[in-house]
mmCIF file of the N, C-alpha and C atoms, coordinates in Angstrom:
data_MODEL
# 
_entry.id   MODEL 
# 
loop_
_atom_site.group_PDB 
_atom_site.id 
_atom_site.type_symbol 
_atom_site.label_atom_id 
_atom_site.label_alt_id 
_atom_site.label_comp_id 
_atom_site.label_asym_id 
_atom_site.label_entity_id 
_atom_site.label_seq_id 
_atom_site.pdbx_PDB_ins_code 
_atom_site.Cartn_x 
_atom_site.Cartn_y 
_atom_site.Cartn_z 
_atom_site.occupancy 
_atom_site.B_iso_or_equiv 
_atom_site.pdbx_formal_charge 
_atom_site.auth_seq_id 
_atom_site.auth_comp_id 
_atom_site.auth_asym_id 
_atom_site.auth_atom_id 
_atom_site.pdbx_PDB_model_num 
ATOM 1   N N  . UNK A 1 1  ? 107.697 109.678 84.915 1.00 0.00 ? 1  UNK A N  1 
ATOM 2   C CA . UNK A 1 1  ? 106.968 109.593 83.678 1.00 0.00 ? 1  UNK A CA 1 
ATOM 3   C C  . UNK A 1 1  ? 106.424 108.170 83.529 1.00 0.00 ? 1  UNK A C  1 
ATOM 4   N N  . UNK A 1 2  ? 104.844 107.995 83.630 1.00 0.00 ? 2  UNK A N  1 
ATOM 5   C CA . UNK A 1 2  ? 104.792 106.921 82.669 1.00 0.00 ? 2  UNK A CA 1 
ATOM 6   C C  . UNK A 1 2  ? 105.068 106.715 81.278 1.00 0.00 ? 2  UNK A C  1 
ATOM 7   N N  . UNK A 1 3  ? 104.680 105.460 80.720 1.00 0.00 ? 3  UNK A N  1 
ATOM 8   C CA . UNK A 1 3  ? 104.197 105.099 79.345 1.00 0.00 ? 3  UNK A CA 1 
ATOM 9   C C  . UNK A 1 3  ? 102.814 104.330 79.100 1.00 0.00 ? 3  UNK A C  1 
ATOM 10  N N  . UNK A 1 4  ? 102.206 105.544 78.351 1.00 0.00 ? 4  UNK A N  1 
ATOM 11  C CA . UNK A 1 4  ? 100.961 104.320 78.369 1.00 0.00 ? 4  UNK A CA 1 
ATOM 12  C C  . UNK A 1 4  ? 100.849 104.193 76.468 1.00 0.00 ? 4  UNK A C  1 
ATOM 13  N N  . UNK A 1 5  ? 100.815 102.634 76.741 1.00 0.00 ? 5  UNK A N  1 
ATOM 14  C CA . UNK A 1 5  ? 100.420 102.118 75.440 1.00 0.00 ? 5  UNK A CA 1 
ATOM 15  C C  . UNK A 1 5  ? 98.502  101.462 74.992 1.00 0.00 ? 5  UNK A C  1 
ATOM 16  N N  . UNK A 1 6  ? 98.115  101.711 74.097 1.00 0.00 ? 6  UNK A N  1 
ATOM 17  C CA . UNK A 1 6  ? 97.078  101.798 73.590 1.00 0.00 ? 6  UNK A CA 1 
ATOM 18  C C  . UNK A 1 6  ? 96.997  100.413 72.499 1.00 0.00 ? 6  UNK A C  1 
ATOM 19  N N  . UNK A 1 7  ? 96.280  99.316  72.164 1.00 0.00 ? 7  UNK A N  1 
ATOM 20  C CA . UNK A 1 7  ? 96.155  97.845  71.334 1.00 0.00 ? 7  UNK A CA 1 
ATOM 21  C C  . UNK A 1 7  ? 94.676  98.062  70.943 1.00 0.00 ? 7  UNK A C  1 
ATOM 22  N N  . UNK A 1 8  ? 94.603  97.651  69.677 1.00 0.00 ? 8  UNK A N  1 
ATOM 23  C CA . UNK A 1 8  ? 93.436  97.165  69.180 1.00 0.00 ? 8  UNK A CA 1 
ATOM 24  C C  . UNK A 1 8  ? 92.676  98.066  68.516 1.00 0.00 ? 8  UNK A C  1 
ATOM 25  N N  . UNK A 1 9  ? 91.108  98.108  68.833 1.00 0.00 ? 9  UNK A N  1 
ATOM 26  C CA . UNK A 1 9  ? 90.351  99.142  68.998 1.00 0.00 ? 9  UNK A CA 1 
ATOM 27  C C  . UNK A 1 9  ? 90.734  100.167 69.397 1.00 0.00 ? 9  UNK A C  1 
ATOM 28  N N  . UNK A 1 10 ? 90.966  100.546 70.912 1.00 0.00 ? 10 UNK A N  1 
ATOM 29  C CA . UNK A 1 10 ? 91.305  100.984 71.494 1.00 0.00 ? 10 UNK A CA 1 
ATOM 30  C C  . UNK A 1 10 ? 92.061  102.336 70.837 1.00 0.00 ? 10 UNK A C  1 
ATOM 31  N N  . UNK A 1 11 ? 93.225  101.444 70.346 1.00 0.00 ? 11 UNK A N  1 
ATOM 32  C CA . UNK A 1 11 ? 94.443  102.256 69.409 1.00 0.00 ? 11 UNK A CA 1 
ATOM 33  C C  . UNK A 1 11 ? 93.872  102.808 67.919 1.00 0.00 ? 11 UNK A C  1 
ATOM 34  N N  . UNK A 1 12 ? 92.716  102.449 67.308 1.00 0.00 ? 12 UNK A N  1 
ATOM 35  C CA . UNK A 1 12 ? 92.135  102.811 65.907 1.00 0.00 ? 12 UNK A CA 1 
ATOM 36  C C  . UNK A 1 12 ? 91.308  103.441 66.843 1.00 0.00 ? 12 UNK A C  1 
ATOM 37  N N  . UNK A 1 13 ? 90.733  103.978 67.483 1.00 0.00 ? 13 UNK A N  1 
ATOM 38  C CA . UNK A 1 13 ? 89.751  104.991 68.113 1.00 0.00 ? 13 UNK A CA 1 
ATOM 39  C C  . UNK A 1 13 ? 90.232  106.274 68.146 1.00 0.00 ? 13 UNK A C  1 
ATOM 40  N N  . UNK A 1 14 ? 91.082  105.909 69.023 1.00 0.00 ? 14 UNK A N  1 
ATOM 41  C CA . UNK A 1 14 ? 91.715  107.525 69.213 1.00 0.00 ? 14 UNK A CA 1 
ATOM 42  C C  . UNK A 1 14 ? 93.021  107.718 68.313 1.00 0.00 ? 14 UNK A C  1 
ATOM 43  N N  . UNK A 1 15 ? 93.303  107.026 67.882 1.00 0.00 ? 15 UNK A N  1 
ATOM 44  C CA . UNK A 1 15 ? 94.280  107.591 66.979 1.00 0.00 ? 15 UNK A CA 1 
ATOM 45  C C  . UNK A 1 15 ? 95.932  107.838 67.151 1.00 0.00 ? 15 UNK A C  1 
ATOM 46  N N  . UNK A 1 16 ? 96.106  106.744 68.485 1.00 0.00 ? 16 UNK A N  1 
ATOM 47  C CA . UNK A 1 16 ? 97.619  107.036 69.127 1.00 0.00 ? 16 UNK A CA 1 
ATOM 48  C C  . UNK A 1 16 ? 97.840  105.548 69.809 1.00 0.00 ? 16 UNK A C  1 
ATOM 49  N N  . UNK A 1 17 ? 99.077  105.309 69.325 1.00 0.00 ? 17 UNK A N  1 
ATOM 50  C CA . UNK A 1 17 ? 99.784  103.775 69.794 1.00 0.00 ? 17 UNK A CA 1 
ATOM 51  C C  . UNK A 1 17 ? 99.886  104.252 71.121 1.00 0.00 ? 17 UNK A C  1 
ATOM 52  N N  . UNK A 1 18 ? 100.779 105.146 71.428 1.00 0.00 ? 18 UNK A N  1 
ATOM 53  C CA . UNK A 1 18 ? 101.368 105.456 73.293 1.00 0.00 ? 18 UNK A CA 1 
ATOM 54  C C  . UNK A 1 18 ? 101.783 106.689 73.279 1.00 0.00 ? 18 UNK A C  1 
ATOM 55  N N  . UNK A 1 19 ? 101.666 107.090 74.644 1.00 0.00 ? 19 UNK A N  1 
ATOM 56  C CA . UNK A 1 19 ? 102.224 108.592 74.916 1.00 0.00 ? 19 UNK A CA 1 
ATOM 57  C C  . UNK A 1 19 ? 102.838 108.594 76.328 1.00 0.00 ? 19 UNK A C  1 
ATOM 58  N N  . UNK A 1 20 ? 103.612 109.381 76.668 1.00 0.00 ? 20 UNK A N  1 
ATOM 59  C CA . UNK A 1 20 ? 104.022 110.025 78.189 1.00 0.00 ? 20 UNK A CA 1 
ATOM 60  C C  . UNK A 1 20 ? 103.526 110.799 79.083 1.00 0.00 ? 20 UNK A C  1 
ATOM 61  N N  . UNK A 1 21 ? 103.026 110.171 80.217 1.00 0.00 ? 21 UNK A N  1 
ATOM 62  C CA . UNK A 1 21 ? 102.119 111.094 81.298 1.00 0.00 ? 21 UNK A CA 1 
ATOM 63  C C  . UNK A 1 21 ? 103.297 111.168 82.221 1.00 0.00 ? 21 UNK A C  1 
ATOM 64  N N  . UNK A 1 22 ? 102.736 112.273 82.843 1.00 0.00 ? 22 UNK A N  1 
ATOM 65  C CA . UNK A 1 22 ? 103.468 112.201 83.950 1.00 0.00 ? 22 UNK A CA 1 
ATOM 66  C C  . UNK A 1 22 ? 102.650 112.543 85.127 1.00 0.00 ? 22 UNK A C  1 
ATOM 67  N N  . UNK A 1 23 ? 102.657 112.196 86.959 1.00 0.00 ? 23 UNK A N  1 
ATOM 68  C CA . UNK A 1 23 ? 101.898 111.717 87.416 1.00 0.00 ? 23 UNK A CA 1 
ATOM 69  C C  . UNK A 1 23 ? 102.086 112.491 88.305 1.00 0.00 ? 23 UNK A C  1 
ATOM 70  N N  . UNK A 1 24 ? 101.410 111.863 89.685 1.00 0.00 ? 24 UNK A N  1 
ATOM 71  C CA . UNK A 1 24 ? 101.331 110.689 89.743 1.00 0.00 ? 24 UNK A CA 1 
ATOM 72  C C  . UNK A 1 24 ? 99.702  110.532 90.055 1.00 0.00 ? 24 UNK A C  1 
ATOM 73  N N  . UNK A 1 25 ? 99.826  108.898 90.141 1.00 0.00 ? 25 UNK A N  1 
ATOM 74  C CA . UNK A 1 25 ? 98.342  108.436 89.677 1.00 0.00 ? 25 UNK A CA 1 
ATOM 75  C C  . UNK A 1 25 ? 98.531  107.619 91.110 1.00 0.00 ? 25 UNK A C  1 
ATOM 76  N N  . UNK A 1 26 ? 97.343  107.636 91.920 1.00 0.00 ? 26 UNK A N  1 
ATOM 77  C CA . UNK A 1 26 ? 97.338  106.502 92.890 1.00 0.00 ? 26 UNK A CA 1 
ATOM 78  C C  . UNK A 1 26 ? 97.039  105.173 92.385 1.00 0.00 ? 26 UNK A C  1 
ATOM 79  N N  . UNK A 1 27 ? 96.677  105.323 91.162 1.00 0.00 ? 27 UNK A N  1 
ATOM 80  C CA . UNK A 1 27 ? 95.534  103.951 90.323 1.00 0.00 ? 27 UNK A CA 1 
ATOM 81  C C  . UNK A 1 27 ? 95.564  103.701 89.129 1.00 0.00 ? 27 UNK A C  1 
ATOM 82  N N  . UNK A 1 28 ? 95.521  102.580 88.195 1.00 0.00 ? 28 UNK A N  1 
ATOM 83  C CA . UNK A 1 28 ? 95.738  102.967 86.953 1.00 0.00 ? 28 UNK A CA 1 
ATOM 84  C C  . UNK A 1 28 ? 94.155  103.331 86.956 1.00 0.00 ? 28 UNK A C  1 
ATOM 85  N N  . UNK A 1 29 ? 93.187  102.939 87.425 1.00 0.00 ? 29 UNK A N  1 
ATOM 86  C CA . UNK A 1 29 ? 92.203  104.241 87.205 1.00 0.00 ? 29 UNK A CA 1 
ATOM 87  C C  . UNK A 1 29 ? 91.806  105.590 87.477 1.00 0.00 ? 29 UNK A C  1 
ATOM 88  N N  . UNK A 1 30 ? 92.751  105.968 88.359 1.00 0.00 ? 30 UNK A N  1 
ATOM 89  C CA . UNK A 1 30 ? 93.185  107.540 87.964 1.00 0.00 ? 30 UNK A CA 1 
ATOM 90  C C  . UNK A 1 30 ? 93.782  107.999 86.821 1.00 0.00 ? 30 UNK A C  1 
ATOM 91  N N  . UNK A 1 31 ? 94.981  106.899 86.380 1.00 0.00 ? 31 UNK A N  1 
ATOM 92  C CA . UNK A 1 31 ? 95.299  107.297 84.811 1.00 0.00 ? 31 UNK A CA 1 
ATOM 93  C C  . UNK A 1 31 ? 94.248  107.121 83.807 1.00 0.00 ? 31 UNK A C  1 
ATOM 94  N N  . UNK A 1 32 ? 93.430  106.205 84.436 1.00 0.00 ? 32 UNK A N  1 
ATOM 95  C CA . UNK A 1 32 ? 92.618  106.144 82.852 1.00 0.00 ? 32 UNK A CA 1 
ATOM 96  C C  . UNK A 1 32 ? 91.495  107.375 82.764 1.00 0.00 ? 32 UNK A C  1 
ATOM 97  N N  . UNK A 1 33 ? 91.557  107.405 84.074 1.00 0.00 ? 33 UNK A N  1 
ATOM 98  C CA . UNK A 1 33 ? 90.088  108.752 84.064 1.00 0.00 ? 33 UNK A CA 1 
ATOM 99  C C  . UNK A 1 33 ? 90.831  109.974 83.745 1.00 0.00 ? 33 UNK A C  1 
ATOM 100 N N  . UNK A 1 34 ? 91.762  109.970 84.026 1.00 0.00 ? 34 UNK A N  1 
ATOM 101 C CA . UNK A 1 34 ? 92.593  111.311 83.607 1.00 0.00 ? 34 UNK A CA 1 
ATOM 102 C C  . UNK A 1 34 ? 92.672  111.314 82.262 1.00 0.00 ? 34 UNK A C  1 
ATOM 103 N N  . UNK A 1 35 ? 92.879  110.360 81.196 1.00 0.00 ? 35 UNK A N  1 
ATOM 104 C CA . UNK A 1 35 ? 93.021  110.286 79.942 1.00 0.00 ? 35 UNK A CA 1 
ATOM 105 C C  . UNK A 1 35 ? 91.450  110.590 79.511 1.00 0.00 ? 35 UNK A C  1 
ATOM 106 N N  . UNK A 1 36 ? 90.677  109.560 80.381 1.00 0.00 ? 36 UNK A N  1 
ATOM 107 C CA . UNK A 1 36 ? 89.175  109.840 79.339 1.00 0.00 ? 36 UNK A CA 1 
ATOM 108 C C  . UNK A 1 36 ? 88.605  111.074 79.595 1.00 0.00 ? 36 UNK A C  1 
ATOM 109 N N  . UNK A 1 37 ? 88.816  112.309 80.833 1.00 0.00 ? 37 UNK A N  1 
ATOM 110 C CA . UNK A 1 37 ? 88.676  113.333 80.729 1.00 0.00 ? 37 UNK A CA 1 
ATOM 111 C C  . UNK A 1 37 ? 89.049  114.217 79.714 1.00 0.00 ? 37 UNK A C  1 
ATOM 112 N N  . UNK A 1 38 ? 89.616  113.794 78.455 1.00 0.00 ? 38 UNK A N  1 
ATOM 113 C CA . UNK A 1 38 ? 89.456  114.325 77.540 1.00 0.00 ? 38 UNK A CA 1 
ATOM 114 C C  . UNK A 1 38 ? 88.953  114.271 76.516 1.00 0.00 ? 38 UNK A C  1 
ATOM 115 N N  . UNK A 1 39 ? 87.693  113.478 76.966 1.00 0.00 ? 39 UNK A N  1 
ATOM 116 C CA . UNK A 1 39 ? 86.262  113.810 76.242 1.00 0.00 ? 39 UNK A CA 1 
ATOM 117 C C  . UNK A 1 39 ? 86.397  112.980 74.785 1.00 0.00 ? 39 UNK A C  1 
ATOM 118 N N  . UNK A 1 40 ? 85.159  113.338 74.157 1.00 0.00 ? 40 UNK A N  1 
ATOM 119 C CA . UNK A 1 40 ? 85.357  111.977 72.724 1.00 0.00 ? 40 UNK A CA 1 
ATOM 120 C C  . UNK A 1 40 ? 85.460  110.934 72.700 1.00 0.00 ? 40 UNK A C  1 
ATOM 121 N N  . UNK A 1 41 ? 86.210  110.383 71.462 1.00 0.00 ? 41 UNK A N  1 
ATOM 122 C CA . UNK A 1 41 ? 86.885  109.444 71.151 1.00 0.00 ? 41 UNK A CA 1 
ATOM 123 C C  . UNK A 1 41 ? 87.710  108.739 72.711 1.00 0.00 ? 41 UNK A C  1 
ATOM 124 N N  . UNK A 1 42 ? 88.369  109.798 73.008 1.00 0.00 ? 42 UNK A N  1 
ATOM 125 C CA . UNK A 1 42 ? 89.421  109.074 74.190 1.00 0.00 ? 42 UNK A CA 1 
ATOM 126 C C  . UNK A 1 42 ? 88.331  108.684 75.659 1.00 0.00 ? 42 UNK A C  1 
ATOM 127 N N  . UNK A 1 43 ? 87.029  108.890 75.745 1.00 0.00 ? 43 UNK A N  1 
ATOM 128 C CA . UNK A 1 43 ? 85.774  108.777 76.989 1.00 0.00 ? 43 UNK A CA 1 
ATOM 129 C C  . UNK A 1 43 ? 85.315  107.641 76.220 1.00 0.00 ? 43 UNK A C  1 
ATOM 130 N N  . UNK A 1 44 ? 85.185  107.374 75.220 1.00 0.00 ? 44 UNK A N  1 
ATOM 131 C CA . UNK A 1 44 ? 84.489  106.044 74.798 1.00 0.00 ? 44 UNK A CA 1 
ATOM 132 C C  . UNK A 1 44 ? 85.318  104.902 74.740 1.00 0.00 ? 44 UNK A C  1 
ATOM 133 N N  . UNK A 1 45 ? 86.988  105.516 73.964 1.00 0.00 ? 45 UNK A N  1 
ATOM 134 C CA . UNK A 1 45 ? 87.740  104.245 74.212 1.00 0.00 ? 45 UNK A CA 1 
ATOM 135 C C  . UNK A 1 45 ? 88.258  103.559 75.780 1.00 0.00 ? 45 UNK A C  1 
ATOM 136 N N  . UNK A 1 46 ? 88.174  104.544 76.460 1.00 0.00 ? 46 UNK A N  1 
ATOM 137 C CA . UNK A 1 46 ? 88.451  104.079 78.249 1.00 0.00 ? 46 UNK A CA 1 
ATOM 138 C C  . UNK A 1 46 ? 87.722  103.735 79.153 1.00 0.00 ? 46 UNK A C  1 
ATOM 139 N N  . UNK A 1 47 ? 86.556  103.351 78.407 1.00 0.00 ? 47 UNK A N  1 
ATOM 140 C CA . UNK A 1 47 ? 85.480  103.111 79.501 1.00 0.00 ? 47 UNK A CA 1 
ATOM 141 C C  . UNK A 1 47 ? 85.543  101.944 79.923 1.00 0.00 ? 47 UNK A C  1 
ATOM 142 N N  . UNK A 1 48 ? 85.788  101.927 81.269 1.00 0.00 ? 48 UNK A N  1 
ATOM 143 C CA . UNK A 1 48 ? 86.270  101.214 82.382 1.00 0.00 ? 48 UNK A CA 1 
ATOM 144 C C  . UNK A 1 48 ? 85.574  99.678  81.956 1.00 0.00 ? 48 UNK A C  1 
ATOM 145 N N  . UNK A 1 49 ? 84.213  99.532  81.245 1.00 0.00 ? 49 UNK A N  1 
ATOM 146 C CA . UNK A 1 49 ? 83.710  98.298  81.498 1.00 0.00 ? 49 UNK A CA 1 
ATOM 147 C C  . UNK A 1 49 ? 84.032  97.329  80.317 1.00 0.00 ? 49 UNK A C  1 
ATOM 148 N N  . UNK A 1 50 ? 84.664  98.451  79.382 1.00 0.00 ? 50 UNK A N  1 
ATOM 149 C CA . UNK A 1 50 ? 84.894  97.619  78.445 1.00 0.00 ? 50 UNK A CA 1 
ATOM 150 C C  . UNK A 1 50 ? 86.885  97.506  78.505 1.00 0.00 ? 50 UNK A C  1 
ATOM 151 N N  . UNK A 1 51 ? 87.321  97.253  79.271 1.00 0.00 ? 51 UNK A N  1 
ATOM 152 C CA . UNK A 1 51 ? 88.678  97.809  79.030 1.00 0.00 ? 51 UNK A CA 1 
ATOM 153 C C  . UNK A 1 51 ? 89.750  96.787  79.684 1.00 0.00 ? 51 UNK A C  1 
ATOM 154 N N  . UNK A 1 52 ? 90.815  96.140  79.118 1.00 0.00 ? 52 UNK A N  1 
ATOM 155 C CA . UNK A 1 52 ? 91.661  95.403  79.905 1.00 0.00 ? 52 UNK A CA 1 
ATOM 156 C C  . UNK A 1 52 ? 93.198  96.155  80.105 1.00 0.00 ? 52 UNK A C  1 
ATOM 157 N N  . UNK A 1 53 ? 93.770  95.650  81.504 1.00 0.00 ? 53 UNK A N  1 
ATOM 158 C CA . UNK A 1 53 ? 94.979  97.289  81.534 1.00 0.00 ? 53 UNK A CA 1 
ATOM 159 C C  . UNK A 1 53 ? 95.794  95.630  81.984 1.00 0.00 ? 53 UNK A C  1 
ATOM 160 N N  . UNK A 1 54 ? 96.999  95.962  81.621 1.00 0.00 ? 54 UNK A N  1 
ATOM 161 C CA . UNK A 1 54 ? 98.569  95.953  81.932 1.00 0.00 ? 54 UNK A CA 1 
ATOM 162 C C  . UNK A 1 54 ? 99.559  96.606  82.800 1.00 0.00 ? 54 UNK A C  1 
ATOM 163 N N  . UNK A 1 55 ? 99.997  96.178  83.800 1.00 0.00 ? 55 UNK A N  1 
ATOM 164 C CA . UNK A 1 55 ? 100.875 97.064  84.400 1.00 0.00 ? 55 UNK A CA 1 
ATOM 165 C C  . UNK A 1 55 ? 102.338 96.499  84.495 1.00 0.00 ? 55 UNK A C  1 
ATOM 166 N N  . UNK A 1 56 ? 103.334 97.237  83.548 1.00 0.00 ? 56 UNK A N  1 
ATOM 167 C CA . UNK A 1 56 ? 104.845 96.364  83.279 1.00 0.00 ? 56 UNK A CA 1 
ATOM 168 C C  . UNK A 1 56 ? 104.339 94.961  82.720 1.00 0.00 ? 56 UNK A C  1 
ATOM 169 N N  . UNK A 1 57 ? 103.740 94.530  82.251 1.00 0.00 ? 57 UNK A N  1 
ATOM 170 C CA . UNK A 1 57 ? 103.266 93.265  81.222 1.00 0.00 ? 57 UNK A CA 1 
ATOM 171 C C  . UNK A 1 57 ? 103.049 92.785  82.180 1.00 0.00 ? 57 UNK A C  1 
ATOM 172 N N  . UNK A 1 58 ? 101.984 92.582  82.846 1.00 0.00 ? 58 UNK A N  1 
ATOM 173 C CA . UNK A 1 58 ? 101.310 91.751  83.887 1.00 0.00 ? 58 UNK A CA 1 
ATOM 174 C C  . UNK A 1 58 ? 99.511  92.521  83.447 1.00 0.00 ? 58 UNK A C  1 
ATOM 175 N N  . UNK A 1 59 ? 99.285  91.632  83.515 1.00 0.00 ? 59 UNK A N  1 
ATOM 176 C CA . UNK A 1 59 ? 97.272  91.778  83.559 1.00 0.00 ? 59 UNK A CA 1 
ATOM 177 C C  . UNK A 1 59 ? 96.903  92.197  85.043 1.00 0.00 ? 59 UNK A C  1 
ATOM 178 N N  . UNK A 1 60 ? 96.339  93.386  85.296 1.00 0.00 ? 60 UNK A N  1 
ATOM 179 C CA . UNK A 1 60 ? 96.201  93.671  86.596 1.00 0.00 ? 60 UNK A CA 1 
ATOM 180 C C  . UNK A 1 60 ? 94.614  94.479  86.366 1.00 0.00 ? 60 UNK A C  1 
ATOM 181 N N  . UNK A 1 61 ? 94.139  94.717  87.641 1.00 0.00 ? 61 UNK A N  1 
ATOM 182 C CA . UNK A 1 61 ? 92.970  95.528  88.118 1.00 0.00 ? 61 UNK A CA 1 
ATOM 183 C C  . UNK A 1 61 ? 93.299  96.980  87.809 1.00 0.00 ? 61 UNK A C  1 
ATOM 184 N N  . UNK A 1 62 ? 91.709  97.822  87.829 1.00 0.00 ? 62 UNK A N  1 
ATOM 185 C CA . UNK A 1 62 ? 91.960  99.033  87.331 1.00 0.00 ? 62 UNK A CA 1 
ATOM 186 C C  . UNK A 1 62 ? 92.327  99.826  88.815 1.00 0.00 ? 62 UNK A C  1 
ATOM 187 N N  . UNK A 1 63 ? 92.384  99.032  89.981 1.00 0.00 ? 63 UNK A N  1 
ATOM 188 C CA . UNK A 1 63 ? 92.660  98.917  91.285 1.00 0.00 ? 63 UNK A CA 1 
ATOM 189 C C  . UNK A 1 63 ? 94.153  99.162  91.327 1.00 0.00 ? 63 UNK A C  1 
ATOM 190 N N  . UNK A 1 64 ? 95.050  98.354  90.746 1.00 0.00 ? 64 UNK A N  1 
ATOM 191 C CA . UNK A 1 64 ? 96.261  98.363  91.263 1.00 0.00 ? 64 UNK A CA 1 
ATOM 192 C C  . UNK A 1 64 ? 96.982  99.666  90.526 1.00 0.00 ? 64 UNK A C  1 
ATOM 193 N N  . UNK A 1 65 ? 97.948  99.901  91.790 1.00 0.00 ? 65 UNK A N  1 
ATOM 194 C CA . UNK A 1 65 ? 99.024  101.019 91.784 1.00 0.00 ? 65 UNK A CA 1 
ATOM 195 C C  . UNK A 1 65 ? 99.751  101.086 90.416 1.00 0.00 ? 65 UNK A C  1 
ATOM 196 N N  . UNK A 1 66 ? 100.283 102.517 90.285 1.00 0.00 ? 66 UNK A N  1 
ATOM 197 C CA . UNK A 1 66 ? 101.062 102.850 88.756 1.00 0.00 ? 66 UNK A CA 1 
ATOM 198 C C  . UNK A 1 66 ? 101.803 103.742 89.789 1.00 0.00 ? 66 UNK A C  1 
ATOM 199 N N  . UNK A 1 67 ? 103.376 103.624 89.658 1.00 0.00 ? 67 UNK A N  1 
ATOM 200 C CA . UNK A 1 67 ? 104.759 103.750 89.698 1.00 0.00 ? 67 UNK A CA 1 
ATOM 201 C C  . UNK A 1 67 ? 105.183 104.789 88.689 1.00 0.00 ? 67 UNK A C  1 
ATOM 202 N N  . UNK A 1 68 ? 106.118 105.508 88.854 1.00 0.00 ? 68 UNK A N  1 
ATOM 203 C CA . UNK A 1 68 ? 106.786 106.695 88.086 1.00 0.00 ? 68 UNK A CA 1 
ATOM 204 C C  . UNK A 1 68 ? 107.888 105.424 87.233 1.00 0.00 ? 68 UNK A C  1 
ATOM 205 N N  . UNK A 1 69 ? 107.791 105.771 86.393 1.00 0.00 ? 69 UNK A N  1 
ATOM 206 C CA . UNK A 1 69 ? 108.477 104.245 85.277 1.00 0.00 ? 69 UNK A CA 1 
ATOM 207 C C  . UNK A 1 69 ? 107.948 103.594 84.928 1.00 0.00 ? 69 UNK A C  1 
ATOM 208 N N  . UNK A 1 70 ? 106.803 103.490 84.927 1.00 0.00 ? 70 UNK A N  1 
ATOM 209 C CA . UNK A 1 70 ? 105.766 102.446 84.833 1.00 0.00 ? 70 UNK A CA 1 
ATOM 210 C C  . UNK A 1 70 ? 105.582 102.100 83.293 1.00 0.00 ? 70 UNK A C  1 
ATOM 211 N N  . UNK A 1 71 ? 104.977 100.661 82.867 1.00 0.00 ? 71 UNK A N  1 
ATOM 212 C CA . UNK A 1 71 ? 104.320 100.910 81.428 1.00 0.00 ? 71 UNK A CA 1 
ATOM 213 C C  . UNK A 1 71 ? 102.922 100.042 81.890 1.00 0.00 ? 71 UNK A C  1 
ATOM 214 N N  . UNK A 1 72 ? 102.051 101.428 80.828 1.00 0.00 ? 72 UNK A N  1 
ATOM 215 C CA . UNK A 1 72 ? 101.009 100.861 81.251 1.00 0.00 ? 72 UNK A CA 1 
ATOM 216 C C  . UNK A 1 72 ? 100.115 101.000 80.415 1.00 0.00 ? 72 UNK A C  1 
ATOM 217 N N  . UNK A 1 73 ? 99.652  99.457  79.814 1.00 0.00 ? 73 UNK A N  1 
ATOM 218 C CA . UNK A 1 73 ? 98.666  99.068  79.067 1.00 0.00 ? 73 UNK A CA 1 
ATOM 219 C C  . UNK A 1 73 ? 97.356  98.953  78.478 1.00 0.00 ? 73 UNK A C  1 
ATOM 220 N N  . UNK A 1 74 ? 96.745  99.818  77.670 1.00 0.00 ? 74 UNK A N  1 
ATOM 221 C CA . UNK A 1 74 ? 94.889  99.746  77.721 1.00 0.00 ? 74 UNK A CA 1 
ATOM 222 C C  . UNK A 1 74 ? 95.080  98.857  76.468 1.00 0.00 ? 74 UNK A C  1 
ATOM 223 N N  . UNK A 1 75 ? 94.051  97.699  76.577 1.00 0.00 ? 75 UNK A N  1 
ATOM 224 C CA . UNK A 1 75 ? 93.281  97.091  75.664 1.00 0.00 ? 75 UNK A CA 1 
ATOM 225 C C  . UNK A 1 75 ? 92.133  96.221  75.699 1.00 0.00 ? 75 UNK A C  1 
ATOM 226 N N  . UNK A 1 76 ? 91.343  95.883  74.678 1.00 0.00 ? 76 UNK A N  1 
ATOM 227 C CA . UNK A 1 76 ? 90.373  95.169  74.604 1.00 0.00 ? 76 UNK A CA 1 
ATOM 228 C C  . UNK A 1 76 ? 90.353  94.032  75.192 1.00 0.00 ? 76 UNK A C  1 
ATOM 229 N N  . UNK A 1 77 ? 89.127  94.065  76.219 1.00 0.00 ? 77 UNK A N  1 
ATOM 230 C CA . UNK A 1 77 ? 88.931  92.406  76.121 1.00 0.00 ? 77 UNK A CA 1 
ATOM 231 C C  . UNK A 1 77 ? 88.911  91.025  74.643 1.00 0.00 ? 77 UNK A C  1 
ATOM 232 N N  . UNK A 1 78 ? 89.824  89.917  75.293 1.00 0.00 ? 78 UNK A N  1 
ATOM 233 C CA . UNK A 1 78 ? 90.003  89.544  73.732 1.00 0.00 ? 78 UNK A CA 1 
ATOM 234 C C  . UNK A 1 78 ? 89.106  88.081  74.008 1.00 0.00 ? 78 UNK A C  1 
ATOM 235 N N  . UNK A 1 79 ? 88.637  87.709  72.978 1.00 0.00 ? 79 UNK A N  1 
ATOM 236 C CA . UNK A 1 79 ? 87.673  87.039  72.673 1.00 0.00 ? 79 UNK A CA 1 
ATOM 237 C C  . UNK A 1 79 ? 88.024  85.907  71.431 1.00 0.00 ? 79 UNK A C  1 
ATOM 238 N N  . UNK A 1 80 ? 87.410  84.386  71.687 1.00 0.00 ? 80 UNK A N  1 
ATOM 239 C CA . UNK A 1 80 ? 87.912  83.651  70.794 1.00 0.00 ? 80 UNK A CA 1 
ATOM 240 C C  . UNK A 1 80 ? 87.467  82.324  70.930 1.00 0.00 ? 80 UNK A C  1 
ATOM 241 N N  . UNK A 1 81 ? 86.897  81.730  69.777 1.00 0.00 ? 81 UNK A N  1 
ATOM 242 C CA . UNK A 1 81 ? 86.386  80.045  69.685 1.00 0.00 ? 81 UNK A CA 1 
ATOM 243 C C  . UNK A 1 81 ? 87.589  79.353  69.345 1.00 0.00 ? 81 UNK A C  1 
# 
């Protein structure tokens, strides 16, 4: 089972802090395309270009591997003067 947790925007879009997938995913962009395949709200909040991921609290690529235990992070790029 993963955990994927949801911050920000992101999380006021679709309407959910985190949930439990279960896998497996070669990628966290297999998890994320698997999530935004469900269309809406959840295809606009995951779109890859706007999107920063976490894997176990580390900042990683939508490239790197997701693990059965995993926690794994979508949020906004963050921005700031």
């Amino acid at each position: 089972m993963i955990k994927v947790l949801f911050f920000a925007q992101i999380r006021e879009l679709i309407d959910c802090a985190e949930l439990n997938v279960t896998g497996p995913f070669e990628s966290v962009n297999a998890l994320r395309a698997e999530l935004a395949a469900k269309g809406g709200k959840w295809a606009l909040a995951l779109d890859s270009d706007k999107l920063l991921v976490a894997v176990n609290q580390e900042i990683c690529s939508l490239d790197s591997p997701v693990e059965d235990g995993a926690e794994v992070a979508f949020f906004p790029p963050v921005t700031g003067g």
